[in-house]
N, C-alpha and C positions, 0 to 999 in steps of 0.2 A: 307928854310922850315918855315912855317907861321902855328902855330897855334890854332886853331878856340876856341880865348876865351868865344862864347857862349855855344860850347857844353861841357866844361870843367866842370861848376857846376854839369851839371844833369850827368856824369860818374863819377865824385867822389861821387855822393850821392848815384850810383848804388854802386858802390863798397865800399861804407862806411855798406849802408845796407845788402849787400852780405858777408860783412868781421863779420857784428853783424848776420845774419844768421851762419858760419861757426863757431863765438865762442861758439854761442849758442849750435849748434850739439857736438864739443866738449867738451864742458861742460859737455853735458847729459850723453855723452860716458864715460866720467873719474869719472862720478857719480856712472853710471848702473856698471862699471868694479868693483870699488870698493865695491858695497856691492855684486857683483857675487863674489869679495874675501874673502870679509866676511861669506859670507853662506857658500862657500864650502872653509874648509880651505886647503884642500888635493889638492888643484890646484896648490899652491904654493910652495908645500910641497920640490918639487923638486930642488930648489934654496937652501932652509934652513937645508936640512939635514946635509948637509957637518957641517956646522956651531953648529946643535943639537951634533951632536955624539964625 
């Protein structure tokens, strides 16, 4: 099996840039989560009761 060290740069730089696309979307996501848990604190409420009472 032989292979093609020309096309080896340009897919590691699709997937260097596809991998800095997909942190980026995660990023956003664990950004927007966290202040949807801030505004509503009743979402989480469900986990911490045990722990309140």
């Amino acid at each position: 099996m032989q292979v093609q060290q020309t096309s080896f740069p340009d897919d590691w730089q699709q997937d260097k840039h596809y991998l800095q696309l997909m942190g980026a979307y995660a990023e956003k996501l664990l950004t927007q989560r966290s202040t949807e848990m801030r505004e509503t604190p009743g979402a989480d409420s469900k986990t911490n009761t045990r722990d309140e009472k």
